[in-house]
ZADRENPA-862781 format. One record per residue (C-alpha): residue number from 1; residue in one letter; x, y, z. Coordinates in nm, 4 decimals. Example, Ala and Ser with C-alpha at 12.3 -4.5 7.8 and 13.67 -1.06 7.14 Angstrom:
BEGIN
nr | rest | u | v | w
1 | a | 1.2300 | -0.4500 | 0.7800
2 | s | 1.3670 | -0.1060 | 0.7140
***
This chain:
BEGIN
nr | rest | u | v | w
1 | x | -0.9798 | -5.7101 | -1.3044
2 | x | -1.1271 | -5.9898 | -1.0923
3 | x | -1.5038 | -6.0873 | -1.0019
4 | x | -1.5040 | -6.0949 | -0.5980
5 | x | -1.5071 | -6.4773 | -0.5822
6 | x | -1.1592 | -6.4652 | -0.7789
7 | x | -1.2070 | -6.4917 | -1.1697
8 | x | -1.0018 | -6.2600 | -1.3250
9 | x | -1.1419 | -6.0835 | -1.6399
10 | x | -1.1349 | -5.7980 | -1.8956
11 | x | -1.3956 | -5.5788 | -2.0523
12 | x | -1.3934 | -5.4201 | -2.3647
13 | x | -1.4271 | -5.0471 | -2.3790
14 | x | -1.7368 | -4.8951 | -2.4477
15 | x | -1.5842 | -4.6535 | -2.6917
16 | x | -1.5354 | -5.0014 | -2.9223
17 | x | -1.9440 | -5.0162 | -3.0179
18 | x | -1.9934 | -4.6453 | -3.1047
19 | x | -2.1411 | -4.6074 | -3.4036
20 | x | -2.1798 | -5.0015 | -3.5868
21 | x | -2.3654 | -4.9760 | -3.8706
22 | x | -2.7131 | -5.0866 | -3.8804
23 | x | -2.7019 | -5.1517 | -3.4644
24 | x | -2.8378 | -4.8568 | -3.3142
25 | x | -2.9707 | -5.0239 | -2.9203
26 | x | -2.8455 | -4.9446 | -2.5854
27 | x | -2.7206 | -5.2279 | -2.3888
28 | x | -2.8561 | -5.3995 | -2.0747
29 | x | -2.6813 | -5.6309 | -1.8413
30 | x | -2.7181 | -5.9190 | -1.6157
31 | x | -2.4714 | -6.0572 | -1.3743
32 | x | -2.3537 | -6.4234 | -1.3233
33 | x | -2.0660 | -6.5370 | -1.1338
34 | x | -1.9874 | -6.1644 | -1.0980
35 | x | -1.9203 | -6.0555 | -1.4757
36 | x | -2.1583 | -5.8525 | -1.6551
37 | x | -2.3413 | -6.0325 | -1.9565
38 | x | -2.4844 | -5.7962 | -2.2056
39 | x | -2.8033 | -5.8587 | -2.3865
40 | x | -3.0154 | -5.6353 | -2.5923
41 | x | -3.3924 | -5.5285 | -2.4591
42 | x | -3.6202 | -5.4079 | -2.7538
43 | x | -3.9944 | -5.4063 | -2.7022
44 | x | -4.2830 | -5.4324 | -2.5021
45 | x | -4.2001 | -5.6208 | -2.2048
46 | x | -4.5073 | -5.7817 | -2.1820
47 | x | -4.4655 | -5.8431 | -2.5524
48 | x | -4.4008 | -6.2616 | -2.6749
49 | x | -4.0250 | -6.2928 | -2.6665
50 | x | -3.7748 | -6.3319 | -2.9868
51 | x | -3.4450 | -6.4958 | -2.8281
52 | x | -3.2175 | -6.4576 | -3.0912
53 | x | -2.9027 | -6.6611 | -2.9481
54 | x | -2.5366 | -6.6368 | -3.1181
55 | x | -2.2611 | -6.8944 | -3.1752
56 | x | -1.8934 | -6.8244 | -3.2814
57 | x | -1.7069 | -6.5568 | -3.3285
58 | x | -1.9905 | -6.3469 | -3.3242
59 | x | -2.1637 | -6.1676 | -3.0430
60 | x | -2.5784 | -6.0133 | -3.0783
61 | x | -2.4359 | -5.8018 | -3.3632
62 | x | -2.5126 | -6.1149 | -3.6130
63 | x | -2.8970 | -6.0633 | -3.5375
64 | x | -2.9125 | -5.6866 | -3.6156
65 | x | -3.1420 | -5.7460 | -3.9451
66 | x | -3.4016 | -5.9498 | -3.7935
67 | x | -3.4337 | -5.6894 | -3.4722
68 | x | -3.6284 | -5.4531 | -3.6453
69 | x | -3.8919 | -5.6767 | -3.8376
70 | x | -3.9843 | -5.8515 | -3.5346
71 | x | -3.9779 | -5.5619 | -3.3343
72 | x | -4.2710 | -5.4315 | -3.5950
73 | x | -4.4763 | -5.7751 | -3.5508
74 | x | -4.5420 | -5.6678 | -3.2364
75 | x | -4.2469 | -5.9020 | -3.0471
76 | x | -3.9814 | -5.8744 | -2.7292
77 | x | -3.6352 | -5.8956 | -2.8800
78 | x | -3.3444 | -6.0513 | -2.6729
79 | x | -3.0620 | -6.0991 | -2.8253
80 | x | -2.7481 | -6.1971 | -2.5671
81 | x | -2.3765 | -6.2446 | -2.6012
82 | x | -2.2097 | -6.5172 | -2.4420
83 | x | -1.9636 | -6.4603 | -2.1442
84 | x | -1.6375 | -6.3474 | -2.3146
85 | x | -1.8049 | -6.2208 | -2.6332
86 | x | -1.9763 | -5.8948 | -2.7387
87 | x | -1.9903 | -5.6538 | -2.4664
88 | x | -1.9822 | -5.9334 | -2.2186
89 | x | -1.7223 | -5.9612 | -1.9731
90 | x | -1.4402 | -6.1847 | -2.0865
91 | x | -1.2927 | -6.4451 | -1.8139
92 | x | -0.9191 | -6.4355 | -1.9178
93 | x | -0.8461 | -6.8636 | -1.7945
94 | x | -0.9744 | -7.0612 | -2.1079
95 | x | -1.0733 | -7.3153 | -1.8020
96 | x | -1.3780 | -7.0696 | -1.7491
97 | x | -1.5315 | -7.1783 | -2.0876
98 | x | -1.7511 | -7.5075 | -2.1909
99 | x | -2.0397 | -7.5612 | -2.2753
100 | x | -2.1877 | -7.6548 | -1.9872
101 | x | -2.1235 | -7.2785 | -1.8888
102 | x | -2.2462 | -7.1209 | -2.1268
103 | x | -2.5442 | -7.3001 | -2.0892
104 | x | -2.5953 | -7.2347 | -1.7721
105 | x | -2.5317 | -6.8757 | -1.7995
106 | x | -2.8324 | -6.8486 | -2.0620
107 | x | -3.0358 | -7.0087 | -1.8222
108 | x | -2.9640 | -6.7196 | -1.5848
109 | x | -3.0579 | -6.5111 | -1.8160
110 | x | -3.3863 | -6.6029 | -1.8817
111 | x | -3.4949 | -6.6636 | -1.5485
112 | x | -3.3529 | -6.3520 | -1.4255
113 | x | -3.5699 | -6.1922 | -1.7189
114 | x | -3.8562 | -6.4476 | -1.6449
115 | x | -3.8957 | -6.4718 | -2.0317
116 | x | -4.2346 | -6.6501 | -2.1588
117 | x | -4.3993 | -6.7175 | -2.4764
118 | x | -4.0396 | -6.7379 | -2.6157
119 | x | -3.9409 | -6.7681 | -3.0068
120 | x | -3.6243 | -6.8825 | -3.0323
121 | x | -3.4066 | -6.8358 | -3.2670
122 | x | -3.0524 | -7.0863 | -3.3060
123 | x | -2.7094 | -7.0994 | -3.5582
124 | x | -2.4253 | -7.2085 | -3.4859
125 | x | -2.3178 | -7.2528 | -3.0591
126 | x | -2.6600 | -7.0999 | -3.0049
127 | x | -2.8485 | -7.4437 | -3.0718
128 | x | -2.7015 | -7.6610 | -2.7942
129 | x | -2.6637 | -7.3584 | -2.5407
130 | x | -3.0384 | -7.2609 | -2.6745
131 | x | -3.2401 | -7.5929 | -2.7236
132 | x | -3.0892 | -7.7178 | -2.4084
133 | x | -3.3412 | -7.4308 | -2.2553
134 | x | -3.6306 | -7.5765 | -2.4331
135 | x | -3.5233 | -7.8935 | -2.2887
136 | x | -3.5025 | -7.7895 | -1.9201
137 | x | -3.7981 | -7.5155 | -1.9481
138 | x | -4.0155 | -7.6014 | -2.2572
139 | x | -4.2891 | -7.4348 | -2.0571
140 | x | -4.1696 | -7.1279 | -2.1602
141 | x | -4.1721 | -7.1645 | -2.5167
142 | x | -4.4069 | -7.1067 | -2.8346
143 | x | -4.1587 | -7.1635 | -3.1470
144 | x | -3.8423 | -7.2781 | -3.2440
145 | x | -3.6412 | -7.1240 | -3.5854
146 | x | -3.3290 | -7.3962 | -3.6039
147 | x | -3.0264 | -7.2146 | -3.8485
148 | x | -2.6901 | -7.3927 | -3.9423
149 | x | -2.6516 | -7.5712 | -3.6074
150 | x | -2.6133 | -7.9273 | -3.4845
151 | x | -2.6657 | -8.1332 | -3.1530
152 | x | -2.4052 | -8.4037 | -3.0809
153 | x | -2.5709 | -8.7578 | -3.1054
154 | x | -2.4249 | -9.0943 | -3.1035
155 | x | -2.4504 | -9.1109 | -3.5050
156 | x | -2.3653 | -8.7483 | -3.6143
157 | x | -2.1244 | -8.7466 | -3.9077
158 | x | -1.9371 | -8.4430 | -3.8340
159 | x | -1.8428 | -8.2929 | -4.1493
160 | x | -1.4938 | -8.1827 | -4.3003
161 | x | -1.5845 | -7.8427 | -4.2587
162 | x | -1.5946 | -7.8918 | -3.8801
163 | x | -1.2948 | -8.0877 | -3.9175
164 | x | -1.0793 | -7.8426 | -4.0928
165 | x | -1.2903 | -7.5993 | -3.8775
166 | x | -1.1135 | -7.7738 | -3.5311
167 | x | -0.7942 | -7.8156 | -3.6685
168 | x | -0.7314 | -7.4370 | -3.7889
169 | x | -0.8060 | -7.3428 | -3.4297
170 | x | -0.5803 | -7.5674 | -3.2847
171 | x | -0.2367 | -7.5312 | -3.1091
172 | x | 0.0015 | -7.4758 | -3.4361
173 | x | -0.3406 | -7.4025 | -3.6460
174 | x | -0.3997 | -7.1353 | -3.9569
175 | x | -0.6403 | -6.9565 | -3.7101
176 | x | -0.4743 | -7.0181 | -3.3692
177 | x | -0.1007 | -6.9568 | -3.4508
178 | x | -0.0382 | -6.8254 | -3.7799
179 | x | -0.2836 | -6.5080 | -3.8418
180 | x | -0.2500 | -6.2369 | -3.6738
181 | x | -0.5392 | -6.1778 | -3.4050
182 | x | -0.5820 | -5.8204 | -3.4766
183 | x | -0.6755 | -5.9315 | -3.8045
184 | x | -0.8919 | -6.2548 | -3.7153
185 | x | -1.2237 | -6.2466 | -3.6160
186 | x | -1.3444 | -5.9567 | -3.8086
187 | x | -1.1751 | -6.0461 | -4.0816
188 | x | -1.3392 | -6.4014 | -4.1315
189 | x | -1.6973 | -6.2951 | -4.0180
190 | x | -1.5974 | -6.0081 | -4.3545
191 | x | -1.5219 | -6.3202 | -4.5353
192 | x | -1.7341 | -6.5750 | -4.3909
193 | x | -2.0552 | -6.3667 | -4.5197
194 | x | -1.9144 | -6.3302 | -4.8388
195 | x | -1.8077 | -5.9815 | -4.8250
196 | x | -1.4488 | -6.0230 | -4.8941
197 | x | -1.2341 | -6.3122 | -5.0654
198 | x | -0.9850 | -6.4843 | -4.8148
199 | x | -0.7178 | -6.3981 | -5.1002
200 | x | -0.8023 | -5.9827 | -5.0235
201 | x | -0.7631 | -6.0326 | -4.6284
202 | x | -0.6173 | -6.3560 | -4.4749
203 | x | -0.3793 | -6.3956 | -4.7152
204 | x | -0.2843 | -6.0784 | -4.7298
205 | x | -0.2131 | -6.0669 | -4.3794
206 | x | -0.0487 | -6.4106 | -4.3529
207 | x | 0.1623 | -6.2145 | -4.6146
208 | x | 0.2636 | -5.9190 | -4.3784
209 | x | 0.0387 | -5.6923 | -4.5610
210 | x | -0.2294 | -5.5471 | -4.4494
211 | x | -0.6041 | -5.6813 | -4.5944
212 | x | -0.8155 | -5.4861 | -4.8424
213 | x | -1.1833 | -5.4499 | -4.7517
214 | x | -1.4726 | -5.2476 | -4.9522
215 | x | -1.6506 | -4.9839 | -4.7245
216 | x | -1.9625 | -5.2421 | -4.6234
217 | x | -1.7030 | -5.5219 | -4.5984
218 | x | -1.4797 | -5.3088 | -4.3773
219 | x | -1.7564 | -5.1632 | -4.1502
220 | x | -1.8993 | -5.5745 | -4.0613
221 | x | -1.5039 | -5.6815 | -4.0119
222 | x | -1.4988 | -5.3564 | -3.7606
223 | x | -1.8413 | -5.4802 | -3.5723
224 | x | -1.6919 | -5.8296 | -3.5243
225 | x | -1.3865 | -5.6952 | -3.4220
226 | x | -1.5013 | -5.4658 | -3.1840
227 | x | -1.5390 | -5.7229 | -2.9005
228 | x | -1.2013 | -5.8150 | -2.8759
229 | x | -0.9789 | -5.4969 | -2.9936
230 | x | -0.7722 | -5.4054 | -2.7618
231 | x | -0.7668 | -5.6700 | -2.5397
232 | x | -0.4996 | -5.8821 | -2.7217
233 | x | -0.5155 | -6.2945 | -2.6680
234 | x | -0.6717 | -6.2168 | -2.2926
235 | x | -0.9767 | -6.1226 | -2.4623
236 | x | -0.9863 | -6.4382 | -2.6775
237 | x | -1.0004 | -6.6682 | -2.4395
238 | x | -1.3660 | -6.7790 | -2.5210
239 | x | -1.3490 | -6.7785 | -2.8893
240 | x | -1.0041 | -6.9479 | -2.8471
241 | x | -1.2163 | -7.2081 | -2.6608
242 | x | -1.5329 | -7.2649 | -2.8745
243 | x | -1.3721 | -7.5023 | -3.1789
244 | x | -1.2402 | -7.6845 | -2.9054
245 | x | -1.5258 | -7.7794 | -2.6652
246 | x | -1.6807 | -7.9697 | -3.0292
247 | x | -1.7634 | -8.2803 | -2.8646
248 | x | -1.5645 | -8.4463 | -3.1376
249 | x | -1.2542 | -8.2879 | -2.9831
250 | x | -1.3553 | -8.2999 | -2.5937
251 | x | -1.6933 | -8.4587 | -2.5526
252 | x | -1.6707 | -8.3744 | -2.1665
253 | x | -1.6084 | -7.9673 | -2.2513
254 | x | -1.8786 | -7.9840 | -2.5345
255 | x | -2.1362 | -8.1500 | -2.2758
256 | x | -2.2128 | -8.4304 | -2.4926
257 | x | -2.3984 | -8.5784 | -2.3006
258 | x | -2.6281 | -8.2867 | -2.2228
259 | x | -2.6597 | -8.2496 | -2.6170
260 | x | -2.7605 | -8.6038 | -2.7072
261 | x | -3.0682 | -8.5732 | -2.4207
262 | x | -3.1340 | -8.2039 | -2.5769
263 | x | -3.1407 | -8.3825 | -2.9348
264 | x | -3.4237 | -8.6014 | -2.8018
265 | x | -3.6099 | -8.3990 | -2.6496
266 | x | -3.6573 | -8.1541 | -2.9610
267 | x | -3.7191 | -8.4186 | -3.1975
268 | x | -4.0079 | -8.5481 | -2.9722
269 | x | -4.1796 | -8.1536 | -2.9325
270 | x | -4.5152 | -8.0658 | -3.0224
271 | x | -4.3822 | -7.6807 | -3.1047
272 | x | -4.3904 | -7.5120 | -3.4206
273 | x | -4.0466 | -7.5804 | -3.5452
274 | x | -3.8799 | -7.3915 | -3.8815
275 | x | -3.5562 | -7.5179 | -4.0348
276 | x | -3.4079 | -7.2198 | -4.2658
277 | x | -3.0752 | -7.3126 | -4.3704
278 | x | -2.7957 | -7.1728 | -4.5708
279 | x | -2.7290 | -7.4072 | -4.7598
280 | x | -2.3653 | -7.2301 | -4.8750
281 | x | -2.2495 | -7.3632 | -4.5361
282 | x | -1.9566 | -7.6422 | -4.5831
283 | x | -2.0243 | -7.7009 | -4.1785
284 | x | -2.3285 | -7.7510 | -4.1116
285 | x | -2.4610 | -7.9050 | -4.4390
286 | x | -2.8045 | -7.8449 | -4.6278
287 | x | -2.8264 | -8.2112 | -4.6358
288 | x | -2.8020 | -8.2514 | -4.2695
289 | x | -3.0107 | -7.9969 | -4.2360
290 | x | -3.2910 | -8.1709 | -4.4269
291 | x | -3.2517 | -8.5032 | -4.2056
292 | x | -3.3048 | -8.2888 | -3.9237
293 | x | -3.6184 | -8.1631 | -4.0392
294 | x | -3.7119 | -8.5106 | -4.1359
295 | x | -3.7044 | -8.6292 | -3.7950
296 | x | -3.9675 | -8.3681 | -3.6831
297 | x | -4.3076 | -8.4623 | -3.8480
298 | x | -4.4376 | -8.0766 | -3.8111
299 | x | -4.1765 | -7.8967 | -3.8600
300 | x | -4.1235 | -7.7093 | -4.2001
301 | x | -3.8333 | -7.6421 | -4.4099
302 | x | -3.7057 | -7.3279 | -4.5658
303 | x | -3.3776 | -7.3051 | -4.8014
304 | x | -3.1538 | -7.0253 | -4.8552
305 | x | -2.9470 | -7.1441 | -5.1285
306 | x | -2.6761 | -6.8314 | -5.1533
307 | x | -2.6378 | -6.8373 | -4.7568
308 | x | -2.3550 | -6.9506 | -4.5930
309 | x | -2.2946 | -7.0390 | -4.2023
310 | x | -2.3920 | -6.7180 | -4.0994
311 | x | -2.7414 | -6.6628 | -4.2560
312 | x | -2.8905 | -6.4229 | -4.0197
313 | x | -2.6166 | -6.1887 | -4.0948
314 | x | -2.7139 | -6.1816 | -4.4890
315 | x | -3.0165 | -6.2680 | -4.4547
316 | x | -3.1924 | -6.1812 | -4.1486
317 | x | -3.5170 | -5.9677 | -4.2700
318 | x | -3.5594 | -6.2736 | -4.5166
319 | x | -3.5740 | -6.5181 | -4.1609
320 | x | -3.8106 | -6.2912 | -3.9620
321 | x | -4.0362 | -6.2649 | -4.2512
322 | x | -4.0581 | -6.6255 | -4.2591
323 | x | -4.1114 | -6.7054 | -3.8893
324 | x | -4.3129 | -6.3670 | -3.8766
325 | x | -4.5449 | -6.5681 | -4.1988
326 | x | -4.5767 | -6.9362 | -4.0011
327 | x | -4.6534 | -6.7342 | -3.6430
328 | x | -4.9405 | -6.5892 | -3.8299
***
């Protein structure tokens, strides 16, 4: 398929999100540069607004356990997926996706929406896509909740884990060349949340065989999955692209620029800001995480000490009622 101003795409059957476990909401769309982008729509619409953004490979599935709680505290929940994940339309030219873009798309979003009195929530690709709202509209904001994320800066130390993280997902990579896709995404969300050992799936399948998942285990790998099955590497093209727009690969792609301003302008806010961090995460590290909550006088600090990269996944009713406790 193509948008009418030329950019081809593909969309993943609706058949793919029947029945996910714990993620019972209908979906909702918003059009930019002619491709749907999905978001979810819970709550009063005149209700203040939890944005609960998403980075990589995941899609507004990862946000599923703090829905509900802050849906009963009386809030808006939006939770989006980035152009060429979730249900969102996927461009099939990786030169569709940077940063940049993605930013930019989020912005449509919340104008289109006209979102106020916004909560946001940020892991992962989420915070520079996310903050860099705050930055540009920080009239329309109440509260930032800062996850396992980072904002390029001119003395960032990136860690190995992002690293490693680039290198498996480049040309000749673990990720990019030697696993089979059909058994990627889902497979290391499964393992990434610590429902599954890489030795049961990944190298199983680098093996020929096929992984072994537990019934919970198998039911988040077929969530994650769900995005992309059946679209084969034209589906990929934005999760092919994420590791590689880090600005420490392509600074230009990863709008570093953009990020270090963004940085700035979030250390200097007057908003209620929450760090809860995984500290499980080899990534982004707990004790980055603490000298970015240094640099905010009022912000607070909460530690999850089993949680990996992906807390809201494990521990998402844990998050809201923390947020849910400072809002009050």
């Amino acid at each position: 398929m193509r948008t009418e101003n030329g950019i081809p795409f593909v969309r993943t059957q609706d058949t793919n999100f029947a029945g996910l476990p714990g993620f019972p909401w209908e979906p909702n769309f918003v059009e930019v540069d002619g491709l749907r982008m999905h978001y979810i729509d819970e709550g009063p619409k005149d209700a203040p607004v939890a944005l609960l953004l998403h980075g990589m490979p995941t899609w507004a599935y990862l946000n599923r356990s703090i829905i509900p709680s802050m849906l009963a505290a009386g809030y808006r929940c939006i939770a989006p997926d980035h152009i060429g994940f979730g249900r969102s339309d996927k461009p099939t030219d990786p030169g569709y996706y940077d940063i940049a873009r993605h930013t930019a798309n989020l912005t449509h979003l919340v104008q289109s929406l006209d979102l106020q009195r916004i909560t946001m929530f940020v892991q992962d690709w989420g915070g520079p896509t996310g903050l860099a709202q705050y930055a540009a509209m920080p009239q329309r904001f109440e509260r930032l909740v800062i996850m396992n994320t980072w904002l390029h800066h001119d003395d960032y130390e990136y860690s190995p884990g992002v690293r490693n993280w680039i290198a498996q997902n480049s040309l000749g990579g673990l990720f990019r060349d030697n696993v089979p896709s059909k058994f990627l995404w889902g497979t290391l969300m499964a393992v990434g949340t610590g429902r599954a050992t890489a030795k049961e799936t990944l190298f199983r399948s680098l093996n020929g065989e096929l992984p072994e998942f537990s019934p919970e285990a198998d039911g988040v790998r077929r969530a994650y999955d769900a995005p992309f099955a059946g679209l084969g590497e034209d589906g990929m093209a934005g999760a092919r692209r994420f590791p590689m727009c880090i600005p420490l690969n392509d600074p230009v792609a990863g709008d570093a620029e953009r990020q270090q301003r963004t940085f700035a302008a979030v250390n200097a806010t007057k908003l209620p800001v929450h760090f809860v961090w995984g500290l499980a995460d080899a990534v982004f590290t707990g004790d980055w995480g603490r000298k970015w909550h240094s640099l905010i006088p009022q912000s607070t600090w909460d530690a999850l000490p089993v949680a990996a990269h992906f807390p809201q996944d494990t521990h998402g009713a844990e998050i809201a009622g923390l947020v849910i406790g400072y809002s009050r």
